[in-house]
VOGU-3710 file (C-alpha; in Angstrom, 3 decimals, decimal comma):
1> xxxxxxxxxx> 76,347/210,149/49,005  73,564/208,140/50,684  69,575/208,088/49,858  66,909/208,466/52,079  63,170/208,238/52,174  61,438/211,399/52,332  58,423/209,405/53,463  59,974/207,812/56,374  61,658/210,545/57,484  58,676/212,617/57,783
11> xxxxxxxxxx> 56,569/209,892/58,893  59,198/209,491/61,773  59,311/213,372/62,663  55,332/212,982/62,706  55,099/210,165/65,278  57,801/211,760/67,269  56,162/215,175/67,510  54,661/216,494/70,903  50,973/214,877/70,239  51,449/212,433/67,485
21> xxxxxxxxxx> 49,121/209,610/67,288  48,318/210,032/71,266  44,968/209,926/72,849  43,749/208,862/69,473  42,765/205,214/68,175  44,451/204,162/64,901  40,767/204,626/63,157  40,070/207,900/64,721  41,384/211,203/62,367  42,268/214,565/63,039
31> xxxxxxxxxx> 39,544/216,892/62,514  40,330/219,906/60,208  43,850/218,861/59,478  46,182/222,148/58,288  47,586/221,543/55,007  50,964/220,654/54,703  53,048/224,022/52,807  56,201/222,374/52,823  56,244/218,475/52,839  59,433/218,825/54,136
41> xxxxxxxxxx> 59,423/221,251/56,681  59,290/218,683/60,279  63,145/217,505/59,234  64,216/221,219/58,068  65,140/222,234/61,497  67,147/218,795/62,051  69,117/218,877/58,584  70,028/222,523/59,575  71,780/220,900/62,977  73,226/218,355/61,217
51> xxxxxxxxxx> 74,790/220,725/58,715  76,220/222,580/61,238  78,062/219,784/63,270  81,972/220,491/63,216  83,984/218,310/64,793  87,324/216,227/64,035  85,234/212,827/64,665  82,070/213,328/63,051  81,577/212,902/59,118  80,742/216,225/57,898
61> xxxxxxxxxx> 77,155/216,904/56,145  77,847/219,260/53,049  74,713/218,996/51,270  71,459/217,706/51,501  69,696/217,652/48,098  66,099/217,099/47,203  64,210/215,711/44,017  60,904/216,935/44,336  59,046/214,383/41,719  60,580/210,959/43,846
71> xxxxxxxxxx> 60,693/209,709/47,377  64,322/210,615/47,409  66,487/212,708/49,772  70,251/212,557/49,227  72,721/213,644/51,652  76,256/214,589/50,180  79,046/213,678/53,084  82,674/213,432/53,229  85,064/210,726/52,080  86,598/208,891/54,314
81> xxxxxxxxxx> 88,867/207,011/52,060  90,135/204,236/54,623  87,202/202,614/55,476  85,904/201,273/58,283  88,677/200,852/61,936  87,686/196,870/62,064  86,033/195,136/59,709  83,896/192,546/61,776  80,369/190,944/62,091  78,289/189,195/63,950
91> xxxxxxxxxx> 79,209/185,944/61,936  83,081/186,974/61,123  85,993/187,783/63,483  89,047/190,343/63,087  92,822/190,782/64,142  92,665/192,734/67,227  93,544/195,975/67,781  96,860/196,319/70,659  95,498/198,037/73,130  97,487/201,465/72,609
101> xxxxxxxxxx> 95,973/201,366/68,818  92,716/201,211/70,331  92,849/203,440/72,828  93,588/206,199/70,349  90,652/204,848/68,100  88,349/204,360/71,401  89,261/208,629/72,739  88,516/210,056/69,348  85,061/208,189/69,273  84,999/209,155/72,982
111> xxxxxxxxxx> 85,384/212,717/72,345  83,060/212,917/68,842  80,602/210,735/70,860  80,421/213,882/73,723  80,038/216,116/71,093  76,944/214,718/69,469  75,018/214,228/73,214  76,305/218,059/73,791  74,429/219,116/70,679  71,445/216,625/71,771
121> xxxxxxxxxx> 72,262/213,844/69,270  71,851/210,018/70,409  74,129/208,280/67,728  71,940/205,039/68,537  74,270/202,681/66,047  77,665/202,724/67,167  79,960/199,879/65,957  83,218/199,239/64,441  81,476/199,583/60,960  80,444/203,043/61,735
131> xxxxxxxxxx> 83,409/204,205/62,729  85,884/205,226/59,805  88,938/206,338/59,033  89,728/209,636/56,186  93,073/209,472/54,028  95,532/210,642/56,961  94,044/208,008/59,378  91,525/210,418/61,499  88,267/208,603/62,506  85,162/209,842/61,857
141> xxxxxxxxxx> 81,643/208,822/63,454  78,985/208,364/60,355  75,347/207,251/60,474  74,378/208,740/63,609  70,932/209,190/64,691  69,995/207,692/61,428  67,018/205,717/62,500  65,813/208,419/64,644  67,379/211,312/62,819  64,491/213,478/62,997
151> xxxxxxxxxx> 62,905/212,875/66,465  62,375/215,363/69,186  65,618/215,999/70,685  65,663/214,144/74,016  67,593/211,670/75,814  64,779/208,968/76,567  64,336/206,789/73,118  61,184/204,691/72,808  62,351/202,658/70,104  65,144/199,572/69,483
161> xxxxxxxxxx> 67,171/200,541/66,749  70,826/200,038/65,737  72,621/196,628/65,526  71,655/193,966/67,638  75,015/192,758/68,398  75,342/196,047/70,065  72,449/196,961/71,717  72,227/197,547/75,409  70,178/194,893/77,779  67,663/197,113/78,618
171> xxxxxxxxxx> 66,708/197,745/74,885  66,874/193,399/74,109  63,625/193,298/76,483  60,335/193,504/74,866  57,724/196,314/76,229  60,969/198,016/77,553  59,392/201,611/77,702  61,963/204,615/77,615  65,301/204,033/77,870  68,427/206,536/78,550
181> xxxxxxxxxx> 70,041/207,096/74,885  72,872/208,457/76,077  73,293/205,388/78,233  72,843/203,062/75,504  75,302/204,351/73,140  77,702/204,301/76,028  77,128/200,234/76,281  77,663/199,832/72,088  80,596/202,027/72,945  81,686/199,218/75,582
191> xxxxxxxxxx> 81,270/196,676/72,864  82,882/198,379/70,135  85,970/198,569/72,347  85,735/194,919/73,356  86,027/193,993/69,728  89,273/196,470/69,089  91,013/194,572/70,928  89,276/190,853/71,193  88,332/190,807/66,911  84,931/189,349/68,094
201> xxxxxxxxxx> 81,938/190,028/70,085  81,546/189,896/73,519  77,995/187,808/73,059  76,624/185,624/70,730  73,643/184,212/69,547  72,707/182,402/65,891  69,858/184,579/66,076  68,636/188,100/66,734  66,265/186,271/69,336  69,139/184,305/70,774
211> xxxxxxxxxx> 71,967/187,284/70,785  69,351/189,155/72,354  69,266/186,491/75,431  72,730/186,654/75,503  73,153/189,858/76,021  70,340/189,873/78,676  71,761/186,840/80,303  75,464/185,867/79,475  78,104/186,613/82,103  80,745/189,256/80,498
221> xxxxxxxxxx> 84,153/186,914/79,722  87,599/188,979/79,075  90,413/187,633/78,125  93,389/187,268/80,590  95,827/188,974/78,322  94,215/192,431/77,809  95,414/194,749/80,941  94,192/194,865/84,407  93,052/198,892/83,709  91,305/197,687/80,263
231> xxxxxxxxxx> 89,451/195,033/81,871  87,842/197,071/84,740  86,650/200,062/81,956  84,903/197,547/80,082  83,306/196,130/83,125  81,723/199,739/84,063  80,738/200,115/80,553  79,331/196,626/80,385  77,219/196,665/83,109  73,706/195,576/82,243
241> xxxxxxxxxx> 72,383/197,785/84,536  71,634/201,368/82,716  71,511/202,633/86,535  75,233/201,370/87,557  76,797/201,639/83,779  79,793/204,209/83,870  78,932/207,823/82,303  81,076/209,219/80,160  82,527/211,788/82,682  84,006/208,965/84,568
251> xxxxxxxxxx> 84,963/207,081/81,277  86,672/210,366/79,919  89,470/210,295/83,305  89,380/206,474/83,700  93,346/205,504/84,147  93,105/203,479/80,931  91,751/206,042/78,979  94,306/208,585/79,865  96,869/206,464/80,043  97,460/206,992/83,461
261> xxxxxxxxxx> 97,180/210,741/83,224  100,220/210,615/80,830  97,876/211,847/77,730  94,888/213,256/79,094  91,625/214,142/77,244  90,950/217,798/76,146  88,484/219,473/78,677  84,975/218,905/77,885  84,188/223,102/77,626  86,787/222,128/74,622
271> xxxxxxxxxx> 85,784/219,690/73,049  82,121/220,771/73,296  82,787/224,345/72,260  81,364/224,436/68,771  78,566/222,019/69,800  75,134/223,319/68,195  71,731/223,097/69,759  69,671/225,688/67,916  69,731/226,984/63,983  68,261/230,409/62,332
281> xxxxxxxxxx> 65,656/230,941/60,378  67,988/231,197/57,516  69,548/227,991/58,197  66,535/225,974/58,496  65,135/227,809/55,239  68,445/226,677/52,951  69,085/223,603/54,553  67,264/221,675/51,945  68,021/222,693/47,914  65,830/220,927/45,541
291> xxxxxxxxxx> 67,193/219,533/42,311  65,583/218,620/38,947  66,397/214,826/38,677  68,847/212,079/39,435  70,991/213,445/36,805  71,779/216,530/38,598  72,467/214,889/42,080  75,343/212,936/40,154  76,920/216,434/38,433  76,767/217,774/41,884
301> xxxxxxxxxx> 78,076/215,005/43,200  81,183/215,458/40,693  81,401/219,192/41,088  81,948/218,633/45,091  84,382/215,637/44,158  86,228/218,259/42,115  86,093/221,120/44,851  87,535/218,119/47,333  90,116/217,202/44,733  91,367/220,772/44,229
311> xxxxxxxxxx> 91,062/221,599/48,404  93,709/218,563/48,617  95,633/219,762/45,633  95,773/223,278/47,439  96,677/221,780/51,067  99,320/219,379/49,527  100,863/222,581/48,217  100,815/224,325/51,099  102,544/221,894/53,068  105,624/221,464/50,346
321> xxxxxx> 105,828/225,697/50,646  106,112/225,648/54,219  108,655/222,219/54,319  112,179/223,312/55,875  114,257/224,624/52,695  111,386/225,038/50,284
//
């Protein structure tokens, strides 16, 4: 269970809204402003979306519960009991991945990561730490969109937001304008796959100033011992250039990635099937339930960690039924 803001968020949806702040000094007011019904109706529509996301690789969003007397907003998501794939900083290393370990790690966030730009989400953080594993070793994508999680849905993002270890060179450059989202999270993929299988990143600086220099201006180095296929994906994703980096329909049938056809991805129409782009009414109206008081969020928190407990009860039973000679 995580907390939110309720100011921030809205005060993000605001200055993301067609109109916001535009044309208008920061002394100057809106004349006649309408009065707010629902304080939380410009991230309704989004939590709805977010609700609705089903995909192996993305953390599911059960609940999103609301104490009306506090600046709090907490959003009730799935366990994912193993933790994090590598366990790495910008100041601490890892043991790297072998490269068929990461390549199964690198397709599933591959295929979650097509999911959320089919449904019209940027993820904007990707990194090993938000990348995690549930109880029978499935990865799941968390914390996407999370700075932004409430903007208009579009690919250009104004904003720098994520980790700067992995933020793309375009984003490290100050007065940058818009910038391709979709892009970007495709260069933090790049670096997230550089550290499976390296244990460190692929630039460095003692600073945020200085790691963003690096990035803008340090050579990529790979290691001779990772493969001749590896090394030229992580060039295409690498590229500083936004305009020349590799899209994710040529990173889906690159030879590495499929392992020289040998275990192909499932076809985007697939994998994007169930992607959502619009919600009803209905959806938007329940996708927020309000709740008295801290105390409450914690029972409900322990009534869905009972419901989880007695889904994996059931399911554990159903496999021992269906074993050969039950």
């Amino acid at each position: 269970m995580k907390e939110y803001s309720k100011y921030k968020l809205r005060r993000q949806a605001q200055l993301q809204s067609p109109g916001a702040s535009r044309g208008r000094g920061w002394g100057q007011r809106r004349t006649n402003p309408a009065p707010a019904i629902d304080p939380l109706a410009p991230i309704k529509r989004e939590v709805a979306i977010f609700k609705k996301l089903r995909h192996p690789h993305i953390v599911r969003l059960y609940e999103v519960l609301n104490d009306p007397d506090q600046d709090a907003l907490y959003m009730v998501y799935e366990m994912c009991e193993r933790g994090p794939v590598l366990d790495m900083g910008r100041d601490r290393t890892a043991a790297p991945l072998s490269e068929p370990t990461a390549r199964t790690y690198f397709t599933m966030t591959l295929l979650g990561l097509e999911y959320l730009h089919d449904s019209g989400i940027v993820h904007r953080d990707i990194k090993p730490d938000n990348l995690l594993l549930n109880r029978d070793g499935v990865l799941k994508m968390v914390d996407f969109g999370v700075s932004e999680m409430f903007t208009r849905r579009a690919d250009a993002v104004h904003t720098a937001a994520g980790s700067p270890a992995f933020m793309p060179p375009e984003l490290c450059r100050a007065h940058h304008g818009d910038v391709s989202g979709t892009k970007a999270d495709l260069w933090s993929l790049g670096v997230t796959l550089y550290c499976f299988v390296t244990g460190h990143l692929p630039f460095h600086g003692d600073s945020v100033p200085a790691m963003y220099e690096a990035i803008l201006q340090q050579p990529l180095t790979l290691p001779e011992h990772l493969s001749a296929p590896l090394a030229d994906l992580l060039r295409g994703m690498l590229n500083k250039d936004p305009d020349h980096r590799w899209d994710l329909a040529t990173i889906r049938k690159h030879p590495w990635v499929t392992a020289d056809a040998l275990a192909p991805l499932v076809p985007s129409v697939e994998n994007c099937k169930d992607s959502v782009t619009e919600v009803t009414d209905q959806e938007v109206s329940n996708a927020i339930h309000s709740i008295s008081s801290l105390t409450t969020v914690l029972k409900a928190a322990m009534i869905f960690k009972s419901r989880y407990r007695q889904r994996l009860a059931a399911e554990e039973r159903g496999k021992e039924d269906g074993a050969p000679g039950a």
